[in-house]
KOLVO-431674 format. One line per field, with one value per residue (C-alpha): residue number from 1; residue in one letter; x, y, z. Coordinates in steps of 0.25 Angstrom, whole numbers, plus 5000, padded with zeros to 4 digits. Layout:
n: (NUM, ...)
res: (a, ...)
c1: (X, ...)
c2: (Y, ...)
c3: (Z, ...)
END
This chain:
n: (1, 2, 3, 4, 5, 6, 7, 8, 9, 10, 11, 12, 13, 14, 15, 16, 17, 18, 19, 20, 21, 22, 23, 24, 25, 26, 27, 28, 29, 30, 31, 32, 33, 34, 35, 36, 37, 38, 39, 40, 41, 42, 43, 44, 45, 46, 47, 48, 49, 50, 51, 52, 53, 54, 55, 56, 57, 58, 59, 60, 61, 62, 63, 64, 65, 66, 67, 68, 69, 70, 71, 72, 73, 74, 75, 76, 77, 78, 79, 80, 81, 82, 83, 84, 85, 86, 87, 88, 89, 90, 91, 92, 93, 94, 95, 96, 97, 98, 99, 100, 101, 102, 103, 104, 105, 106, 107, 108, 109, 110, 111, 112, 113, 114, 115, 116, 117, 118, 119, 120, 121, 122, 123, 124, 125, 126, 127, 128, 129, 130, 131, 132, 133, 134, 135, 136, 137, 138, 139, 140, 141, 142, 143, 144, 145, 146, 147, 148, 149, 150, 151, 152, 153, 154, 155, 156, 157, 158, 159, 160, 161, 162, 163, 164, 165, 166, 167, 168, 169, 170, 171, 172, 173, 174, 175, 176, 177, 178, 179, 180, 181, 182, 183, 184, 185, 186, 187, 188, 189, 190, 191)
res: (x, x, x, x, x, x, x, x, x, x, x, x, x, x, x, x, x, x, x, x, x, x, x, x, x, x, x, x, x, x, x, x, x, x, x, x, x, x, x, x, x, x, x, x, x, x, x, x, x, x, x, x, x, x, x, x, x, x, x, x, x, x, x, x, x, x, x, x, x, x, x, x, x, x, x, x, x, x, x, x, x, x, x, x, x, x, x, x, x, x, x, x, x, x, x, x, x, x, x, x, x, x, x, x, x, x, x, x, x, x, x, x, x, x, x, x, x, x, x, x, x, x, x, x, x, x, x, x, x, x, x, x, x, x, x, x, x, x, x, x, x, x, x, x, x, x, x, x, x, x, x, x, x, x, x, x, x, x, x, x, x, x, x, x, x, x, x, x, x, x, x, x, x, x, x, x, x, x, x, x, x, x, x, x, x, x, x, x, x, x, x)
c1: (4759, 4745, 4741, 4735, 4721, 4717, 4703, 4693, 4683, 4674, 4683, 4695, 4705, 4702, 4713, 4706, 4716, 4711, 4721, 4725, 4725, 4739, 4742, 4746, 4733, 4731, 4746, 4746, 4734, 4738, 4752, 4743, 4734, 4745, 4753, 4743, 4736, 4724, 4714, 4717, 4703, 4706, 4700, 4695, 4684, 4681, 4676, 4670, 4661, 4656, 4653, 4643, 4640, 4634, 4644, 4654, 4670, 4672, 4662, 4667, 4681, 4676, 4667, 4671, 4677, 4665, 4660, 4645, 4639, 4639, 4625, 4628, 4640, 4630, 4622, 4635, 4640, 4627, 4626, 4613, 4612, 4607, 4604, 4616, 4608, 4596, 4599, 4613, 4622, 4632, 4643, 4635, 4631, 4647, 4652, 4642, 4645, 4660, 4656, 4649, 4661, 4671, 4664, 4661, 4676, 4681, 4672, 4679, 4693, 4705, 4706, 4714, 4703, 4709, 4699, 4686, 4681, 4684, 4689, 4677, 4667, 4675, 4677, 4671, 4676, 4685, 4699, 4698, 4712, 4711, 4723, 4725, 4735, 4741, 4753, 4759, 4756, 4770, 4767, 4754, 4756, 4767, 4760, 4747, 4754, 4761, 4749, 4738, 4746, 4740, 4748, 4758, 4749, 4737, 4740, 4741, 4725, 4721, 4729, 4721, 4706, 4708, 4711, 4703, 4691, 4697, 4696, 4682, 4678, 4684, 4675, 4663, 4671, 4677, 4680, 4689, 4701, 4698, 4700, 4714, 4724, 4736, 4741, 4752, 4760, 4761, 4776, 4779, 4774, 4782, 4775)
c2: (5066, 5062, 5048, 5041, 5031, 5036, 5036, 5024, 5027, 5029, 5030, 5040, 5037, 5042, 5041, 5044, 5047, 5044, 5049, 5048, 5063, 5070, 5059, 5070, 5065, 5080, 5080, 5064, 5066, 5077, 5071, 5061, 5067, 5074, 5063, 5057, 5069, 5068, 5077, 5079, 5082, 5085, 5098, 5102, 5091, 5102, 5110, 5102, 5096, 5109, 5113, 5101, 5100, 5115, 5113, 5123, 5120, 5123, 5113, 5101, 5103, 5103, 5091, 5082, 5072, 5069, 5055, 5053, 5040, 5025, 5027, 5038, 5033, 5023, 5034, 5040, 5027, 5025, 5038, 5045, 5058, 5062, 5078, 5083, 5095, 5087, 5073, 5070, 5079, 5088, 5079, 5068, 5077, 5082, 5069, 5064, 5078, 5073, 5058, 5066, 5075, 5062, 5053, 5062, 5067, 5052, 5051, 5064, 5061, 5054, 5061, 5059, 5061, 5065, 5061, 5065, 5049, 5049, 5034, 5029, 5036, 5030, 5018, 5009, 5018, 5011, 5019, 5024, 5022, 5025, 5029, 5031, 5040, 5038, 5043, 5041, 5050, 5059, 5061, 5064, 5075, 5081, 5084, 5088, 5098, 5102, 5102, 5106, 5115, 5106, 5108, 5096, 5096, 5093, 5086, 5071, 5073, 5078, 5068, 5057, 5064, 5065, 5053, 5047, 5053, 5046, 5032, 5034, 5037, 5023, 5017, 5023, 5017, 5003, 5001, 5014, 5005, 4995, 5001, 5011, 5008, 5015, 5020, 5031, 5033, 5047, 5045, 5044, 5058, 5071, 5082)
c3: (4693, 4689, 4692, 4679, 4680, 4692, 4687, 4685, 4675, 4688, 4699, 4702, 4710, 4726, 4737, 4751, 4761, 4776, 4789, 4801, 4806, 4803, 4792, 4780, 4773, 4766, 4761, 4756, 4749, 4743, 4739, 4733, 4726, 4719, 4716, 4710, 4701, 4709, 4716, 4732, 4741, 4755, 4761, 4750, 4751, 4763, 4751, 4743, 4752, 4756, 4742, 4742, 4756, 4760, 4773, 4775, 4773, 4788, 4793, 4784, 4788, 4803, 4801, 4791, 4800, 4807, 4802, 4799, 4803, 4798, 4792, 4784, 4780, 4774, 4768, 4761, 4755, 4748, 4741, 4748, 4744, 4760, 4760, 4767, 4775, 4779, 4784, 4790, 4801, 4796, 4798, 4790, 4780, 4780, 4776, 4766, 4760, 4760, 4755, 4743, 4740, 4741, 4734, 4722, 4722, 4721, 4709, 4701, 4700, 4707, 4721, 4735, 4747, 4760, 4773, 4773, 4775, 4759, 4761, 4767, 4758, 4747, 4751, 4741, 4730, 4719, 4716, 4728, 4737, 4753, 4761, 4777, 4780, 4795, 4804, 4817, 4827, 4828, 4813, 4813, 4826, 4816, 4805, 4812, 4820, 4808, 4799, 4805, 4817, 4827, 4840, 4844, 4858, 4850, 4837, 4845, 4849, 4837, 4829, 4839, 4838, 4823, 4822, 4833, 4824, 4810, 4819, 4821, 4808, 4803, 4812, 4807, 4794, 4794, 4778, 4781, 4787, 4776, 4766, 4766, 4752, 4759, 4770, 4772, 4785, 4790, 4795, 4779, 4775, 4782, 4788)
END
């Protein structure tokens, strides 16, 4: 099923999905984007930033979480076109790479957005709907153990640092709690 007017004359439909770790925010977003007859990004964002960037796959996926600072968020949100090599760390430089690739992707078509901040750095975007995927704890060891064969002993803690790590980047970010559309339950989608 393709969904009809998803396209503005200057603004295509973008769904951010942001989680709490363990949440089935790849599978829901993909369940989405299909639904609707749109395009899904997730890892492959991985790829396309590096095509832009000049940074390898292999350091993206291991640094993309890290959070830049207040002042360059600033920086991003007004569009300065600061050299990537010269003046910002590697993990600045990572996520204005990432805030480059997200923001033009929203400008192409209607698209579902998996992580990667893309509900902050498309915050005051028009079309743009932000969901917040969550689970209880039980749920969320499941299907971490189950997904990504982290042991039963150890799924809890990482569970709690990843999400430990999330909480800290909404409070680099305060508009990132104001602004969610919808919110899905984990208990609601199987494993």
């Amino acid at each position: 099923m393709v969904c009809q007017n998803l396209n503005s004359p200057y603004y295509p439909l973008v769904i951010t999905i942001s989680r709490e770790y363990g949440s089935g925010e790849h599978q829901i977003g993909e369940a989405l984007a299909k639904a609707l007859g749109i395009t899904f990004y997730d890892k492959e964002l991985i790829t396309l930033v590096a095509k832009e960037s000049g940074f390898s796959e292999e350091f993206i996926s291991q640094n993309e979480q890290k959070m830049p600072s207040a002042l360059l968020y600033q920086m991003i949100m007004q569009d300065y076109e600061a050299p990537l090599d010269k003046s910002l760390s590697y993990d600045d430089a990572l996520f204005v790479a990432q805030s480059r690739v997200i923001r033009r992707l929203a400008t192409e078509k209607p698209c579902v957005i998996v992580g990667r901040c893309a509900d902050y750095i498309l915050r005051d975007r028009p079309h743009t709907i932000n969901i917040f995927l969550f689970g209880d704890m039980k749920s969320k060891t499941k299907r971490v153990i189950a997904e990504y064969g982290i042991s039963p002993a150890q799924a809890p803690g990482k569970i709690t640092q990843v999400d430990n790590s999330g909480k800290s980047i909404t409070s680099i970010i305060p508009a990132v709690n104001g602004v969610i559309h919808g919110i899905i339950t984990l208990h609601l989608i199987p494993v």
